[in-house]
N, C-alpha and C positions, 0 to 999 in steps of 0.2 A: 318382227319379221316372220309372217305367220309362215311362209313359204322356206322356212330353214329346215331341212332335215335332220342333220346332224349338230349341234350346238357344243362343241368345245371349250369349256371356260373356267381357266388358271388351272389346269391340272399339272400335279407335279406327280413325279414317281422315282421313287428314290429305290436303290437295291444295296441295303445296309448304308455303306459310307458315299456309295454312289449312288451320284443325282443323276437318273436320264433323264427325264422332263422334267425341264422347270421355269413351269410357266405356261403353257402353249394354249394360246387361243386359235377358234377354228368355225366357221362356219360353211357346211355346203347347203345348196340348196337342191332341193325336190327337184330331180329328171337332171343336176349335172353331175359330170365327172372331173374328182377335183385328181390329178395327180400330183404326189409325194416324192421327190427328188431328191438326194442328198450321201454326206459318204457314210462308209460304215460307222455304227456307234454313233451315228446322230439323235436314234431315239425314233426312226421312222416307224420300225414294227412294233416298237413298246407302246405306241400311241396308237397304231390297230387295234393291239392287243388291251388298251385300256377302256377302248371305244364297246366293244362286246362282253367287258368285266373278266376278259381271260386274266387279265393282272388289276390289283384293286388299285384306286390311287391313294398318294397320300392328302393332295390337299385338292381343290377344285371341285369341278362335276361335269357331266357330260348328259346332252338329254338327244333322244330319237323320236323325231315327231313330236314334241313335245312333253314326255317322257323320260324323268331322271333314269337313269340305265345302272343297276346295283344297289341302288337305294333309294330309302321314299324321305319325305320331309316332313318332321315334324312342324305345326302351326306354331312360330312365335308372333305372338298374336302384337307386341310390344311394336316386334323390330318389322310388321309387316303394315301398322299403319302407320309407324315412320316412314319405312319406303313409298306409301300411298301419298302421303303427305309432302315427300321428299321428288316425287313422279318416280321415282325406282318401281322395280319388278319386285312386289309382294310375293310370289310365285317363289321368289332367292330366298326367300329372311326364314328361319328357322333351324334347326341343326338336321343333320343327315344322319340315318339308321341305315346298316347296313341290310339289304334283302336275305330271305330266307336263302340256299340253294334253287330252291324249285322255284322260286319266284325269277331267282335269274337264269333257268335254264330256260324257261317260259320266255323270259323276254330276248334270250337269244335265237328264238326261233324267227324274230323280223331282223336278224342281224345278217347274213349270208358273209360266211370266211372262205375264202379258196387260200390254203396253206401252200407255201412253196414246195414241199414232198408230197402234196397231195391228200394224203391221210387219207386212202380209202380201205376199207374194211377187208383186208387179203382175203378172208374166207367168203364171201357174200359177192353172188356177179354181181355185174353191172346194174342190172335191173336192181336188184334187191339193196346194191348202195342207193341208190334212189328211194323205194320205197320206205327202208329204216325208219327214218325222221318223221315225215308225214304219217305213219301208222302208230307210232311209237308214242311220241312229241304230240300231233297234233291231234289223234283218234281217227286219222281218216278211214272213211273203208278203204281194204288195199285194193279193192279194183280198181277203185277212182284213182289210187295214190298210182297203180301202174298203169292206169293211161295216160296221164301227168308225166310220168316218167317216160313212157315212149316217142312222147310227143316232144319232150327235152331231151330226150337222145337225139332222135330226126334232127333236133335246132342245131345241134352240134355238131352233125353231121356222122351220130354213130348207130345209126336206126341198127346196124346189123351187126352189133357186140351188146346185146341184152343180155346172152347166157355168156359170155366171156369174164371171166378174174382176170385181177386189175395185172393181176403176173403174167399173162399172155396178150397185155397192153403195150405199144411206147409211149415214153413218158410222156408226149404230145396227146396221147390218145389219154391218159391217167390225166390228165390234168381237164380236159376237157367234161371226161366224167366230171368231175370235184364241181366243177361247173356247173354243170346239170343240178348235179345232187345239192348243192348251194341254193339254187332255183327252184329246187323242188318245192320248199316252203314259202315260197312265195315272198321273200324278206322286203323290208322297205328301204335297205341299202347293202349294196355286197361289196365286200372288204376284201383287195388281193394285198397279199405281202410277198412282195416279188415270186408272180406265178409263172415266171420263163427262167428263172437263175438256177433252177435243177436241169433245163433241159439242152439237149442238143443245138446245138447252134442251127442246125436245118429245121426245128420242130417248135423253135419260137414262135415262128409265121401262124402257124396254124390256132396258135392259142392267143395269140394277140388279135386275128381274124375274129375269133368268138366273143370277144369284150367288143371289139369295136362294131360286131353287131347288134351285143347289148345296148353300148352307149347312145346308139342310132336308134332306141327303140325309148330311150327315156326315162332307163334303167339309173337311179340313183347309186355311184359310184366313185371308191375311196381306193387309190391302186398305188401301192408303193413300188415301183419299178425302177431300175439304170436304162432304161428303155426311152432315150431321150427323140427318138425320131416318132414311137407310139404318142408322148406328150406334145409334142407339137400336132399331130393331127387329130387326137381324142380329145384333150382337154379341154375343158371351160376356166379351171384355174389350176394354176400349175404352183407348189405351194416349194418352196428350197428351207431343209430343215439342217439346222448341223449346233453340235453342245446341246443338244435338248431342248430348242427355242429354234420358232420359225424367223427365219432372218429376213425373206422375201417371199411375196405370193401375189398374182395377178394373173393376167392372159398370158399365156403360151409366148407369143410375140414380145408383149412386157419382160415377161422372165430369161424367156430364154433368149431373144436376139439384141436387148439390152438390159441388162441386170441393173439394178443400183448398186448392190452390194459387192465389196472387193470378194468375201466368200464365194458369193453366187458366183463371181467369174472366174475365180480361181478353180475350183470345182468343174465348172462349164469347159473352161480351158484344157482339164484333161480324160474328159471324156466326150468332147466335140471331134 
């Protein structure tokens, strides 16, 4: 499936005696929005978080674009023309090395996170959390990185908080930054982990606005929200996660207005 962007396959993640993921396959494809639905402790942001190497896994792999994401693959040259032999993916067969640091900070520059608290840089306005990454990370010149930047504030509709700190923002306005600044590098999928659950119940609107004009643009995206009225109108596939394993996943209409699963409706049932 040349057209998968994101490729999920058997990752587990254990934290000491606890297993949060165990198991989870996952594919999105290039230009959709897959949305992640589920209760607490299902394992929703561990599997963000393992998607960009923030957390390693213990068994599995995940690749972007075609690209193992934390580690590269040794040639077993044995178990790869069995696979060939067998019609398997040669591409699987060998053992996995973990990445340098800089290799994976490198490859998280095509990752894009918007964090639920936003994590913008207190000391550094607005403009200059934008430019950081691109000048830093990628060597851009900073002119170019600050017209990049103004041009992603205008989108967000903050053209006129360039010299503003994130402290004389509302969280609606801080998250929208995060946005931006996500954007900046240009990533090949941007990853939310529930980016409305810090904020005001008035100041959702405004940050759910800004995704769904991503999503409308063909922006490859991975959004973990309880935001269940944003997944029926954003989505391409809506994915129900709970114990660390995806239970159900289909179109919006499939998942949400008939579940298969007694989970999914149980779940569905108290927060419909």
């Amino acid at each position: 499936m040349s057209d998968v962007m994101v490729d999920v396959h058997g990752v587990h993640k254990s934290f000491g005696p606890l297993e949060v993921l165990r198991g989870v396959d996952l594919r999105v494809r290039a230009g959709e929005v897959t949305v992640i639905l589920g209760p607490s402790g299902s394992g929703k942001s561990t599997l963000l978080r393992t998607i960009n190497h923030l957390e390693k896994v213990n068994r599995g792999w995940i690749s972007i674009d075609g690209e193992l994401i934390g580690y590269r693959r040794s040639e077993d040259r044995r178990a790869a023309r069995r696979a060939s032999v067998e019609g398997g993916g040669g591409r699987r067969a060998g053992k996995l090395h973990e990445l340098k640091e800089k290799e994976v900070l490198k490859q998280r520059t095509h990752i894009g996170f918007v964090f639920q608290n936003f994590n913008l840089f207190p000391h550094l306005t607005v403009l200059e959390n934008l430019v950081e990454a691109p000048v830093s990370a990628l060597r851009r010149p900073r002119k170019d990185a600050e017209d990049t930047a103004r041009r992603l504030l205008e989108r967000v509709g903050l053209a006129d908080k360039t010299d503003a700190y994130p402290r004389q923002l509302s969280g609606g306005q801080q998250q929208r930054v995060a946005i931006a600044r996500a954007l900046a590098l240009e990533p090949k999928v941007l990853l939310f982990d529930e980016p409305t659950s810090a904020l005001d119940p008035e100041l959702v609107g405004e940050v759910l606005d800004v995704i769904k004009d991503l999503a409308s643009t063909g922006t490859t995206m991975i959004v973990v929200t309880h935001e269940i009225g944003f997944a029926r109108e954003v989505a391409d596939t809506v994915v129900f996660m709970d114990g660390g394993v995806v239970v159900e996943q289909g179109s919006p209409a499939a998942v949400l207005d008939a579940p298969r699963h007694e989970r999914t409706r149980a779940f569905l049932s108290k927060v419909l």
